[in-house]
LOVEX-18265 format. One record per residue (C-alpha): residue number from 1; residue in three letters; z, y, x. Coordinates in steps of 0.001 Angstrom, whole numbers. Layout:
BEGIN
   num   residu        pz        py        px
   NUM      ALA         Z         Y         X
...
//
This chain:
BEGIN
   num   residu        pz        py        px
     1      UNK    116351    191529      6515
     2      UNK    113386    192505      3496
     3      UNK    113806    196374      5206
     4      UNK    113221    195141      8666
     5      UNK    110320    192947      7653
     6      UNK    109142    196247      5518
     7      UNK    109501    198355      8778
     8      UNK    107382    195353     10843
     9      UNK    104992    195579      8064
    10      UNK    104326    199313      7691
    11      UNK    103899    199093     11109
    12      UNK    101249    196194     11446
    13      UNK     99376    197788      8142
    14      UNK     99054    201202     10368
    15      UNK     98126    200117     13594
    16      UNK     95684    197540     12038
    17      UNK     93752    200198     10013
    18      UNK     94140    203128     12955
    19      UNK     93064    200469     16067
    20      UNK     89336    200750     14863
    21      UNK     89509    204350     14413
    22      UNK     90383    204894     17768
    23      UNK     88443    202525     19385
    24      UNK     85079    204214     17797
    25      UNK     86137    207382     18301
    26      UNK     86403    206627     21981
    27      UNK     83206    204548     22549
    28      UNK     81784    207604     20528
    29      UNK     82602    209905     23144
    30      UNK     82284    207536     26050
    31      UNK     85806    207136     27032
    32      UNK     85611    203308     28449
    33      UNK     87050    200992     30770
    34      UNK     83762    200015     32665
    35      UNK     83276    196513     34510
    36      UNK     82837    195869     37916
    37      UNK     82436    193242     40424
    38      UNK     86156    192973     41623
    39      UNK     89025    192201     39239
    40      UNK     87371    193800     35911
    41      UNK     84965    190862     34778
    42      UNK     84833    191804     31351
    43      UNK     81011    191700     30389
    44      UNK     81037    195090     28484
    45      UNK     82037    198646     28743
    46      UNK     85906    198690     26276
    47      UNK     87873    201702     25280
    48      UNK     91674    200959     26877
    49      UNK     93371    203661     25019
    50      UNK     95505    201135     23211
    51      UNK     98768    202318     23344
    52      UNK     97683    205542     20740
    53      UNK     97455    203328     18152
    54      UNK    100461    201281     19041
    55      UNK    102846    204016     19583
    56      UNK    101664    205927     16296
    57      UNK    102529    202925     13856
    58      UNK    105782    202574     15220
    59      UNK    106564    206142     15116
    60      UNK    104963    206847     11411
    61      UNK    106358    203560     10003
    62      UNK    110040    204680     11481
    63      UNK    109622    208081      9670
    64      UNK    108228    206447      6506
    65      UNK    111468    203704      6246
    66      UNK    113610    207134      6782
    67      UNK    112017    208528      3745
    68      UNK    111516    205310      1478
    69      UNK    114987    204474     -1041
    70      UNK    115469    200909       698
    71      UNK    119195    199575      1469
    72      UNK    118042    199572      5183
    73      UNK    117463    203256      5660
    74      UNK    121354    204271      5645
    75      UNK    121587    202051      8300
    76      UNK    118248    203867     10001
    77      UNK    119623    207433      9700
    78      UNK    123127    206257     11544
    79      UNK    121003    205007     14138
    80      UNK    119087    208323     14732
    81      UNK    121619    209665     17612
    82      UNK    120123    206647     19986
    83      UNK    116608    206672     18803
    84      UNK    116489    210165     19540
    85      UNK    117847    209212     23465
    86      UNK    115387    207326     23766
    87      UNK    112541    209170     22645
    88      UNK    112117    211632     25481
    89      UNK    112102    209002     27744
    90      UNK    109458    206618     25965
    91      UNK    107169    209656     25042
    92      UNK    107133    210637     28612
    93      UNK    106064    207078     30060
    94      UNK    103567    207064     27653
    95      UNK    101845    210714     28173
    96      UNK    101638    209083     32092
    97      UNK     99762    206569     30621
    98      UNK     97631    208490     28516
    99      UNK     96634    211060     31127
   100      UNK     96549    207667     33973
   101      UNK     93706    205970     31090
   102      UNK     91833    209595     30727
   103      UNK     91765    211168     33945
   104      UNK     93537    208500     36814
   105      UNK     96802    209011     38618
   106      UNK     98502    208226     42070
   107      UNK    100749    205337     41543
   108      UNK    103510    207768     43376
   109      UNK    102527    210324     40799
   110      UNK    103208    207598     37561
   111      UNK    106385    206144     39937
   112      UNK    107611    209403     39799
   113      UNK    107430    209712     36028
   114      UNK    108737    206650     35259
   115      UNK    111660    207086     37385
   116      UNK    112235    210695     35323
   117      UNK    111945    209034     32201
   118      UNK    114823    206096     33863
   119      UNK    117300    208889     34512
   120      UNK    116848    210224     31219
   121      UNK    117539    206886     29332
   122      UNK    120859    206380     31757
   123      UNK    121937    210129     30939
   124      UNK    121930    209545     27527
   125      UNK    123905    206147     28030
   126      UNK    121200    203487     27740
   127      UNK    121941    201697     31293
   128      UNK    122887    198114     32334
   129      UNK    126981    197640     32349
   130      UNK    126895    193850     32458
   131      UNK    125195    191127     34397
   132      UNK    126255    188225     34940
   133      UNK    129444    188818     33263
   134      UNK    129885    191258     36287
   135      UNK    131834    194116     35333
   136      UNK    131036    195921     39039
   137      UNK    128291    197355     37708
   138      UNK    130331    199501     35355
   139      UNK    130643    201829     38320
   140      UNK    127667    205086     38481
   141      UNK    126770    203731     42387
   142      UNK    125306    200060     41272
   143      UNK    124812    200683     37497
   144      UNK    122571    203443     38226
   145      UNK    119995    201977     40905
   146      UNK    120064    198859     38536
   147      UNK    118765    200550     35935
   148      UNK    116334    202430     37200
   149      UNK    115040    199527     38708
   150      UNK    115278    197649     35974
   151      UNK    113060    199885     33233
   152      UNK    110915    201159     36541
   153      UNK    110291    197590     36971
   154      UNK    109814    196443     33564
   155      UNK    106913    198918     33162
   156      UNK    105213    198054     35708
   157      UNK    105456    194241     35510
   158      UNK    103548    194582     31778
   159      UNK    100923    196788     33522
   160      UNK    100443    194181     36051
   161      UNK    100244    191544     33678
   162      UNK     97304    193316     31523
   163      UNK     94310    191572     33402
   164      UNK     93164    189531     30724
   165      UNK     92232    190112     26901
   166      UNK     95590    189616     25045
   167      UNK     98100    188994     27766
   168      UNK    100184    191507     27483
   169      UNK    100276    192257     24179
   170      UNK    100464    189045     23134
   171      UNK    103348    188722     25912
   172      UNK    105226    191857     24609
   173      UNK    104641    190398     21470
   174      UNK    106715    187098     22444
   175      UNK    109539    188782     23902
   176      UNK    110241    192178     21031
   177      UNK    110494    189291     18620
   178      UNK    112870    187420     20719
   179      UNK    114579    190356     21008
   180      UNK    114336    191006     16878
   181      UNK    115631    187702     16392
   182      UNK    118700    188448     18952
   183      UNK    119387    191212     16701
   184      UNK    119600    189305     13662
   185      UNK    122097    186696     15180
   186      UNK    124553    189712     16187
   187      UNK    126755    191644     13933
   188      UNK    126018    194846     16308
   189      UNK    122390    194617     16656
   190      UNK    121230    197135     13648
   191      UNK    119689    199126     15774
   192      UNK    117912    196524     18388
   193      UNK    116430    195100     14942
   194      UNK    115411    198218     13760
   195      UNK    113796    199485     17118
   196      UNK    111987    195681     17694
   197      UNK    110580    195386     14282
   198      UNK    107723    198088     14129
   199      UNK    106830    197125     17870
   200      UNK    106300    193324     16589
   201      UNK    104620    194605     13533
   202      UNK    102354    197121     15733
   203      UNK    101667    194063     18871
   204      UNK    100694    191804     15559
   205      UNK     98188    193863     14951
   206      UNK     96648    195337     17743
   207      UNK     96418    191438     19221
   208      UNK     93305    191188     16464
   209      UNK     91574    193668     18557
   210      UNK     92550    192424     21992
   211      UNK     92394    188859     22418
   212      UNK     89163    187285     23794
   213      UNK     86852    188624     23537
   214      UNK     88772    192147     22862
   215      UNK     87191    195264     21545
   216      UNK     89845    196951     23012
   217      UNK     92186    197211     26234
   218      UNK     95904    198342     26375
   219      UNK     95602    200621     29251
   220      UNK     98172    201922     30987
   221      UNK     98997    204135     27771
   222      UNK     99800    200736     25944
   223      UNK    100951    198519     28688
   224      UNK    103479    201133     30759
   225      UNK    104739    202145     27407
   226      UNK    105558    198519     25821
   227      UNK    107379    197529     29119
   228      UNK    109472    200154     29024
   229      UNK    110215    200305     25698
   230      UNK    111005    196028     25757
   231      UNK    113124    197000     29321
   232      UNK    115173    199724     27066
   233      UNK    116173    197346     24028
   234      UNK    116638    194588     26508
   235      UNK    119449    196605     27809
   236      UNK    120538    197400     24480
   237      UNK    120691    193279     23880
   238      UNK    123116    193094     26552
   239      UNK    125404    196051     25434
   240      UNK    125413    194632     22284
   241      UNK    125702    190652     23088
   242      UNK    128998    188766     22511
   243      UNK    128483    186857     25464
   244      UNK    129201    187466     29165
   245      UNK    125794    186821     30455
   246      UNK    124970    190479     30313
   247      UNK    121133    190867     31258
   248      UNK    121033    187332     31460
   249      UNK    119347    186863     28408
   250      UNK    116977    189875     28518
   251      UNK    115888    188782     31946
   252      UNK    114665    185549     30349
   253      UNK    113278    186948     27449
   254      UNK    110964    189027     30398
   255      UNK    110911    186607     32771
   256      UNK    107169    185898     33093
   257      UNK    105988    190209     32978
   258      UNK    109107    190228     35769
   259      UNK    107926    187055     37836
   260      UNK    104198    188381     38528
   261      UNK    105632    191760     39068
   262      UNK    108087    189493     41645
   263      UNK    105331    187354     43233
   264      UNK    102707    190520     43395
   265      UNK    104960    192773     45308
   266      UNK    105850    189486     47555
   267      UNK    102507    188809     48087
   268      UNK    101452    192239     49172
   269      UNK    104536    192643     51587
   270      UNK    103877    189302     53109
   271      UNK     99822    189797     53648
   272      UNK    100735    193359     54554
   273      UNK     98635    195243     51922
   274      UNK     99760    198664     50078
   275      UNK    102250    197475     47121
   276      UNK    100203    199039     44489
   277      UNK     97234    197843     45950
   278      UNK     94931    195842     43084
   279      UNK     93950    192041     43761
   280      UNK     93349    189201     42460
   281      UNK     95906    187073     42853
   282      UNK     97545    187285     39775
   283      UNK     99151    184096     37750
   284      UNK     96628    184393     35032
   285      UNK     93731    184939     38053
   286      UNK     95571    181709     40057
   287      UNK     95351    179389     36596
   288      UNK     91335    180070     35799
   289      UNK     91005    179402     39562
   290      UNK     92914    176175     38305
   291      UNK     89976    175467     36186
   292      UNK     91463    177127     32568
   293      UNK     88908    179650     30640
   294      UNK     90497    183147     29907
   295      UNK     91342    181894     26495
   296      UNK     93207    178878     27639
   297      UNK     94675    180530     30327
   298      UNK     96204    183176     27895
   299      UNK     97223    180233     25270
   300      UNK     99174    178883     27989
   301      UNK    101404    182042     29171
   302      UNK    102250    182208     25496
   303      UNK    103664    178892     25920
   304      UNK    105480    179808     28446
   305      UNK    106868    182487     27009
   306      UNK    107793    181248     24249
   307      UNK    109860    178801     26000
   308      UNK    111596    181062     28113
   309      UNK    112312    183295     24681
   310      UNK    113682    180135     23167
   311      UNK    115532    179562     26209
   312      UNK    117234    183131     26453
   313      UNK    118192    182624     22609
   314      UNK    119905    179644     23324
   315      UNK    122230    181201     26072
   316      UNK    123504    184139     23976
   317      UNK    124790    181624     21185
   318      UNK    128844    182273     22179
   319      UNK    129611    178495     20990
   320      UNK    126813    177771     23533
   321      UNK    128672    176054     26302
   322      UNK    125860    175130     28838
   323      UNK    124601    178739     29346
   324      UNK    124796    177642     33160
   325      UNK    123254    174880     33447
   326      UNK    120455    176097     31587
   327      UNK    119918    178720     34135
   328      UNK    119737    176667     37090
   329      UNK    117046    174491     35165
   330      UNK    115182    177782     33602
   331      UNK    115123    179561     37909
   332      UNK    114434    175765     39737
   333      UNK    111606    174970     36579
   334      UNK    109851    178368     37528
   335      UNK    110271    177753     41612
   336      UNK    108320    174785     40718
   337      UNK    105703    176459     38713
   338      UNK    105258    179074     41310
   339      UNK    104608    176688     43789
   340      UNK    102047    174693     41450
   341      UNK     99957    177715     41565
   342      UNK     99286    177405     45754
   343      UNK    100262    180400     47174
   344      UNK     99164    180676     50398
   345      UNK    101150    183574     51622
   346      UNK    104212    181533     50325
   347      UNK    103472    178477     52119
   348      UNK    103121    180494     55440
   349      UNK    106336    182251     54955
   350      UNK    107719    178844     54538
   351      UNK    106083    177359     57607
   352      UNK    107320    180292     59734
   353      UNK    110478    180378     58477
   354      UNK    111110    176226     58765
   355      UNK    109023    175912     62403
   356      UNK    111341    178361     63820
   357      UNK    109175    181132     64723
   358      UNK    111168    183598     63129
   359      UNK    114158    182549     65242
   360      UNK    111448    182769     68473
   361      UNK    110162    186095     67521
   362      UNK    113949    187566     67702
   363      UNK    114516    185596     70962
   364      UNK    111593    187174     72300
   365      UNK    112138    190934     71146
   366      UNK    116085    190221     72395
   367      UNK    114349    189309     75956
   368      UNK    111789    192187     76346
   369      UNK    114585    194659     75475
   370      UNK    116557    193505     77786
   371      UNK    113224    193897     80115
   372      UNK    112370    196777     79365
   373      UNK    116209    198257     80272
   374      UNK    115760    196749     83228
   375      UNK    112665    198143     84616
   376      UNK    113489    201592     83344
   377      UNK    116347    201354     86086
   378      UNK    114608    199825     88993
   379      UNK    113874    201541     92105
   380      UNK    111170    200255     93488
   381      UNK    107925    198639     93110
   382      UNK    109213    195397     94491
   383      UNK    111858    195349     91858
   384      UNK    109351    196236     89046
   385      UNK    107542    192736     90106
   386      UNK    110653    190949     90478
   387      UNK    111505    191752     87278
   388      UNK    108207    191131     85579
   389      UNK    107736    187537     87325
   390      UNK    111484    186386     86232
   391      UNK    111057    188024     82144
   392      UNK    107376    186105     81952
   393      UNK    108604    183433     83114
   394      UNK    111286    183171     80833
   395      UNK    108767    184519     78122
   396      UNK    106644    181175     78953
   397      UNK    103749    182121     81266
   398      UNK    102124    180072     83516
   399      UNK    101005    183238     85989
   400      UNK    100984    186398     86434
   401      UNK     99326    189216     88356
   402      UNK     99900    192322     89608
   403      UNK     96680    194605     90139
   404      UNK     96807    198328     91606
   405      UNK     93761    199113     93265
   406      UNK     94360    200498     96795
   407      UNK     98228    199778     96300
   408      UNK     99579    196509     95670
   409      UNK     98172    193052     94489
   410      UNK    101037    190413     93470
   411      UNK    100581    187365     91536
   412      UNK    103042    184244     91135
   413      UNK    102598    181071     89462
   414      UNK    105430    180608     86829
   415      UNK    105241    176890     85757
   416      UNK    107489    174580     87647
   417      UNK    106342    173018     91492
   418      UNK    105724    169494     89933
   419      UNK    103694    170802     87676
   420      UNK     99857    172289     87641
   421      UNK     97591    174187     85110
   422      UNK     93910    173717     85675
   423      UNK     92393    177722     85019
   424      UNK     89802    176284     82254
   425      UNK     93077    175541     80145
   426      UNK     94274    178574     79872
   427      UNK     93849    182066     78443
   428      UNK     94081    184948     79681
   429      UNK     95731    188287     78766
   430      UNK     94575    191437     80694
   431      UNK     96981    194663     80299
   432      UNK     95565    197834     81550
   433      UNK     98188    200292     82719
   434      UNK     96217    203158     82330
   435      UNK     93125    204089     80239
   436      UNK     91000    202091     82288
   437      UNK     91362    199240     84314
   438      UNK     90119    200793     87691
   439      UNK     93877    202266     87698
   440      UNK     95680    198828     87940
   441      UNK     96472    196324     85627
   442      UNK     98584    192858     84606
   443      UNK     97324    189363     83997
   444      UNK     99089    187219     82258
   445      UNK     97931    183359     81507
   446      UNK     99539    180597     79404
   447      UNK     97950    176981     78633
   448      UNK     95713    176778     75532
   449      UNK     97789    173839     74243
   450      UNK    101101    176370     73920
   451      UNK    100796    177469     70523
   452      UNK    104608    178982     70436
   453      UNK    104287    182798     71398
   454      UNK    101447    184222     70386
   455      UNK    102730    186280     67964
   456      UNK    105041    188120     70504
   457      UNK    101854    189356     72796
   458      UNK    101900    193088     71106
   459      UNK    105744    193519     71827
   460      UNK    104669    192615     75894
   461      UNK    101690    194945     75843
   462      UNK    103435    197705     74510
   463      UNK    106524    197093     76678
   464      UNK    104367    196961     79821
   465      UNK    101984    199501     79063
   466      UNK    105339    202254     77970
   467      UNK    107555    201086     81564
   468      UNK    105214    200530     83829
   469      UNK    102384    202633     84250
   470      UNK    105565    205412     85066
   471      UNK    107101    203370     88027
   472      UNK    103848    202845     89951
   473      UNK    102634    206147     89326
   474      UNK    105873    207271     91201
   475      UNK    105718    205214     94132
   476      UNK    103650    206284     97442
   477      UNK    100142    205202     97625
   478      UNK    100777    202610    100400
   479      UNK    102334    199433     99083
   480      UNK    102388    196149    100742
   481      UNK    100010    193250     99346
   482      UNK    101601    189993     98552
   483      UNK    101993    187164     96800
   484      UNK    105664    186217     95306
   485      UNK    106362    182977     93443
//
């Protein structure tokens, strides 16, 4: 325990003195995250190579417990084979970072390195066998997707997460000494102590410099790196954890990095913007719309994850007997918290999904298929219509009409005979069958007061507009005028 608090000290002692150093070298030579009028609202220009001095104390305190006559360093140099696994990997999500915060990369270009730096880490053995209590993923074709998604994930979660001075430091702070703790409480769990302790030491430290108002920014140096590091001894917790949770506990231990990394990508999908796309919609964005300053905001998360580490803690005790339980509470507790923070694109999902329109929308693509089959096998004009009338009726139109100039001209009202539609009440939905209008067209109406359907319009145009246009242009230029009901 007095070598691992050595380690953690050496650490904070190095990154404490070297943070400065770096940060005035780089404003010296002008190397600065700069603030704009989007998401960046910090008020000054901030060097964000953080993760140089973070990286360097735990690396230089490591070699100097290797060298210093403490009863902890025999246990360090038995532990070399698996710090040296995971080296490679680490070093290489952190060059991304470095050349991401110096020169800017494609996210597919720092994807791609990450996932390199994954496939390393489950080469050399350092992959998820257990969740759970699971023991499935024990087999290459589920253990190895897992885990790439897992550390892929988990670096990318902390860089989403570093919007605001001292959140995600102060978050990766949280959860490496959750995991140092874990490491204490199990027999096995030299190394995961030995590996958490300069990270604490070195998060300790560099929070001085980065919480409100910070001098200094992670960047994607600091944040890609601590994520991926915290995803990598998270998965040695679970190898090394007497209980059959597996990545239970880790999960927890990340669970607020992982749930804005969750919501963001949700988000995005739903609203239809590029993944990697920046916004503002973050938690910590969502609580100071909420009315919480940056500082309070921050505070809070802290909370929160200090709850969830006390929580993950809790279920790895194997005399624990409620491990269950607990997570139910811990997933419905955060479902409630997401849904205190008024997503919109959430609450439309949920309105779709409970009004039925997702059932509609696959009623109506099942119909226009089945439309579309049909007209591609019709021989005639007269079929064409016959077809068209009976699928927009059944589609929920009140009329339709038929338009080829100097051809045909059919139009049928759909609604029932008891029934009538005054023309002011409805609109209107023109579909040209050619690139202009002058070479025939369909009209379609519905009343204004139908709201079911809308969403199905492109799937008619395109269906029309594809079919169509082919059958008339086959048919001979003289074609009785009519009307068909």
């Amino acid at each position: 325990m007095s070598s691992l608090i050595f380690l953690a000290g050496v650490s904070f002692l190095i990154c404490f003195f070297l943070t400065p150093l770096v940060r005035n070298f780089l404003n010296r030579r002008g190397i600065l995250d700069r603030p704009d009028s989007g998401r960046k609202f910090h008020e000054r220009p901030i060097p964000r190579l953080g993760g140089v001095p973070i990286v360097t104390a735990v690396v230089v305190s490591l070699a100097v417990f290797s060298l210093a006559p403490l009863p902890g360093t025999a246990a360090l140099r038995g532990q070399w084979p698996i710090l040296l696994r995971l080296l490679p990997g680490a070093a290489l999500v952190f060059l991304l970072g470095v050349a991401d915060d110096l020169y800017g990369l494609r996210p597919w270009q720092k994807l791609a390195g990450e996932v390199v730096a994954a496939c390393w880490l489950y080469w050399q053995g350092i992959r998820i066998l257990d969740i759970f209590g699971l023991s499935a993923v024990h087999a290459h074709w589920f253990s190895f997707p897992l885990t790439l998604l897992w550390l892929v994930g988990c670096a990318n979660a902390f860089n989403l997460i570093d919007g605001m001075d001292g959140l995600a430091s102060g978050v990766g702070f949280f959860a490496t000494c959750t995991m140092f703790v874990a490491a204490l409480l199990q027999e096995s769990g030299k190394v995961l102590g030995i590996l958490t302790a300069p990270l604490a030491g070195a998060l300790l430290a560099f929070l001085r410099f980065n919480f409100n108002p910070a001098s200094m920014f992670l960047g994607d140096s600091g944040s890609l790196t601590i994520g991926f590091l915290l995803g990598a001894y998270g998965i040695l917790w679970s190898q090394k954890s007497a209980t059959l949770l597996g990545m239970t506990a880790p999960l927890m231990a990340l669970a607020f990095p992982i749930l804005e990394a969750g919501i963001s990508v949700s988000r995005r999908f739903l609203r239809g913007d590029p993944i990697f796309a920046p916004d503002r919609g973050h938690i910590h964005h969502r609580l100071m719309e909420l009315g919480l300053t940056p500082r309070r905001a921050v505070l809070l998360i802290y909370a929160i994850t200090s709850v969830f580490a006390m929580v993950s803690l809790l279920v790895t005790m194997p005399q624990f007997r409620y491990g269950g339980v607990i997570i139910i509470l811990f997933c419905a507790i955060s479902w409630m918290g997401v849904q205190h923070l008024g997503y919109a694109e959430f609450s439309e999902a949920r309105k779709v999904i409970l009004s039925g329109t997702v059932r509609q929308l696959i009623a109506t693509q099942t119909k226009l298929r089945s439309y579309r089959y049909a007209l591609e096998r019709a021989d005639s004009l007269q079929e064409c219509w016959t077809l068209t009338v009976e699928a927009m009726r059944d589609l929920g139109f009140d009329h339709v009409e038929l338009v080829l100039p100097g051809r045909a001209h059919y139009q049928a009202p759909l609604y029932p005979e008891n029934e009538t539609v005054a023309p002011g009440h409805c609109w209107t939905l023109k579909i040209p069958l050619a690139r202009s209008l002058e070479e025939g067209w369909i009209e379609l109406s519905r009343h204004i007061d139908r709201g079911e359907g809308y969403l199905m319009l492109h799937a008619v145009v395109e269906t029309v507009r594809e079919v169509f246009p082919q059958k008339f242009l086959e048919q001979p230029r003289t074609v009785p005028v009519g009307s068909m009901r």
